[in-house]
C-alpha positions as CSV (number, residue, x, y, z in Angstrom):
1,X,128.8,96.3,112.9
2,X,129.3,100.0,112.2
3,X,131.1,99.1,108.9
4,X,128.1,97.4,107.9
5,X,126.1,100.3,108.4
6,X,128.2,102.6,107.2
7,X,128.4,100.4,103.7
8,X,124.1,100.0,103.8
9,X,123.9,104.0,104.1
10,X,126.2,104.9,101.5
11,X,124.8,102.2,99.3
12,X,121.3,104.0,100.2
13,X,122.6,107.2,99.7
14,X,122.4,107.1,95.7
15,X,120.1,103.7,95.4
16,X,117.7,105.5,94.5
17,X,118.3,107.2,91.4
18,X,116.8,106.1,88.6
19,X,117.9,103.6,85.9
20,X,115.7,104.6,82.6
21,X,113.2,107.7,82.0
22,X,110.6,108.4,79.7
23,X,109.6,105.1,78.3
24,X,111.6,102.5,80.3
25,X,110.3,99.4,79.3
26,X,106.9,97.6,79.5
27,X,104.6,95.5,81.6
28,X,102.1,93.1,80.4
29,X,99.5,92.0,82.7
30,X,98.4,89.0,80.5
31,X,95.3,88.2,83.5
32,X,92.9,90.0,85.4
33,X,94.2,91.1,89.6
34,X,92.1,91.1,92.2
35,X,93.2,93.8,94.8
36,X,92.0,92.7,98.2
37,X,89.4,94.9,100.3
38,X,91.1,97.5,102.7
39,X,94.4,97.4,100.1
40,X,96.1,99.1,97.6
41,X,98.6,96.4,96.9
42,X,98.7,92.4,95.7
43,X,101.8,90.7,96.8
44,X,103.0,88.2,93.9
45,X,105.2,85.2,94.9
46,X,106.0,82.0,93.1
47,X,104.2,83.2,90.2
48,X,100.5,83.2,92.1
49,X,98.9,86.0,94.6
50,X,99.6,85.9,98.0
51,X,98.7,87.0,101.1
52,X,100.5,89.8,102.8
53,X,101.1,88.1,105.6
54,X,101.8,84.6,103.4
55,X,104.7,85.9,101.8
56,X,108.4,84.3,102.2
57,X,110.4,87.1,102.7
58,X,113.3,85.7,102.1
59,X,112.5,84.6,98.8
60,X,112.1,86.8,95.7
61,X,108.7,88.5,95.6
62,X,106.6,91.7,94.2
63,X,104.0,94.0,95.3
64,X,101.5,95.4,92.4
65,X,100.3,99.0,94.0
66,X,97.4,101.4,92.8
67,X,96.7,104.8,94.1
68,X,93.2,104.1,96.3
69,X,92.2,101.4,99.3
70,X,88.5,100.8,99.1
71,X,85.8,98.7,101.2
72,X,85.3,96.0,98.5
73,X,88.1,94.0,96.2
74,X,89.2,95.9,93.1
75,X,90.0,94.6,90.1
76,X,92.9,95.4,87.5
77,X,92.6,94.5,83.9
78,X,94.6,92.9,81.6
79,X,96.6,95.8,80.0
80,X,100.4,96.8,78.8
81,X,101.5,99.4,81.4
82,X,104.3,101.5,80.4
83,X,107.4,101.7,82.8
84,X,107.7,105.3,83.5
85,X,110.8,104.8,85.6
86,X,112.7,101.9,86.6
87,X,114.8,102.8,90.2
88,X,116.7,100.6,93.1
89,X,116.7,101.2,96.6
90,X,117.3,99.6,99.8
91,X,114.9,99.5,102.8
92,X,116.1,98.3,106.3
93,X,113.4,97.7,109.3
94,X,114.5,97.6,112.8
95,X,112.1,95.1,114.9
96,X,113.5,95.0,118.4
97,X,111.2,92.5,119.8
98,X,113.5,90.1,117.3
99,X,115.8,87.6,118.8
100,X,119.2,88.7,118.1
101,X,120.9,87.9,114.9
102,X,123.0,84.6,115.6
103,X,126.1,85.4,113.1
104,X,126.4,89.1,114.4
105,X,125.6,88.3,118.2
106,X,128.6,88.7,120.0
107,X,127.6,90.3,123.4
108,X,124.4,92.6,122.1
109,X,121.4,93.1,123.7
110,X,117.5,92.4,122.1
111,X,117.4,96.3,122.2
112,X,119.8,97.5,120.1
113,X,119.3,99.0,116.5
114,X,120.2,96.3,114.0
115,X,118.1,96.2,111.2
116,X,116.2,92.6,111.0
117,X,115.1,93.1,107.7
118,X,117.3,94.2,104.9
119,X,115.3,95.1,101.1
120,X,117.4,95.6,97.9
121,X,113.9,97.0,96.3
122,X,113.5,97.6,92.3
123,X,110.5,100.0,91.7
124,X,109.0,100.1,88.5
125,X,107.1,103.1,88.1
126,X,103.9,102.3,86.3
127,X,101.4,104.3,83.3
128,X,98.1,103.8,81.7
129,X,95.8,105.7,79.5
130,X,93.0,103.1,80.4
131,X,93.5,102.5,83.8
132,X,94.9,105.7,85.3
133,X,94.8,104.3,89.0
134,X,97.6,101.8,88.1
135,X,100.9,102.6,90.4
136,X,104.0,100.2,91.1
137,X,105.5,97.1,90.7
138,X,108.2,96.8,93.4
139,X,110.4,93.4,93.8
140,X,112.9,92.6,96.3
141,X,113.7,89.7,99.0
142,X,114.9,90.3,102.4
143,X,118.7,89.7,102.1
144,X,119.1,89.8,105.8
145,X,120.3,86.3,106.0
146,X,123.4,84.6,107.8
147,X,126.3,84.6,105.7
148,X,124.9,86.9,103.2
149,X,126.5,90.3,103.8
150,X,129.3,90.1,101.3
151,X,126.7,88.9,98.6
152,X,123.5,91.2,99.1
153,X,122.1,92.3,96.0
154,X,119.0,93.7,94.3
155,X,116.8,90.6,92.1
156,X,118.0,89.2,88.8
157,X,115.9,89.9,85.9
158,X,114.9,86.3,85.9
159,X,113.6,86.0,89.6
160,X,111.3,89.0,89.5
161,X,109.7,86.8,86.2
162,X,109.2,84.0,88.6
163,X,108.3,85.7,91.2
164,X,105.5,87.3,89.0
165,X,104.8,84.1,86.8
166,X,102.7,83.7,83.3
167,X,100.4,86.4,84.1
168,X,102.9,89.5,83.5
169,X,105.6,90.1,81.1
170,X,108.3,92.3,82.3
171,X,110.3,93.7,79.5
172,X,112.3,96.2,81.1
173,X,114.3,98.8,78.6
């Protein structure tokens, strides 16, 4: 177990630095978002909106951010965004009200500090001119899984696309 953690906190340790600066790719949103009321983030899963508490965790997903929560829904354009900054890190929560991870439980208790929830996160910093409030993209999948340890990674190219669907176009640098 400690060799676990020690591997997730060096891996943290330079996760996050960045990948591309400047002008590090693009982001098409080909279709109007709908940002729900009391939220500053849309969580995108299997191509479509869902909601935040719809969302299989396991599976690949993204959250679309801007910089304001309001009372009523806002709405995001269809636009090109430029990627500012593309950069990974990971993201561990500890929920001990959680049953105890069957694979690791050996003779631990429901109160220890295991993290339940392990995120290999790509950010993708967003720009633009037209819609200044425009913020992050941010994709990941909780890799805390049984027998996934030796295999956790951050998502392919190809499953944040699906995870986003047909109305973005990711074209990273």
């Amino acid at each position: 177990m400690r060799f676990i953690a020690l591997t997730l906190l060096l891996l943290a340790g330079c996760a996050g630095e960045p990948i591309a600066g400047g002008d590090a790719g693009r982001l098409a949103l080909l279709t109007t978002l709908t940002i729900p009321p009391e939220s500053a983030t849309l969580r995108l899963q299997y191509g479509r909106p869902v909601a935040r508490n719809a969302v299989q965790e396991q599976d690949p997903f993204c959250v679309f951010e801007i910089n304001t929560v309001s009372d009523s829904p806002q709405t995001v354009r269809p636009d090109t965004l430029r990627v500012t900054r593309i950069s990974r890190g990971i993201a561990t929560i500890v929920d001990a009200s959680a049953p105890p991870h069957p694979l690791l439980m050996k003779a631990s208790l429901n109160n220890d500090d295991r993290p339940t929830h392990i995120y290999y996160k790509t950010l993708f910093h967003l720009h633009s001119e037209r819609q200044p409030g425009v913020r992050l993209l941010t994709c990941m999948s909780n890799q805390n899984l049984p027998g996934v340890y030796p295999f956790m990674r951050h998502l392919t190219l190809a499953e944040m696309r699906e995870a986003l669907g047909t109305g973005f176009r990711l074209e990273p640098r």
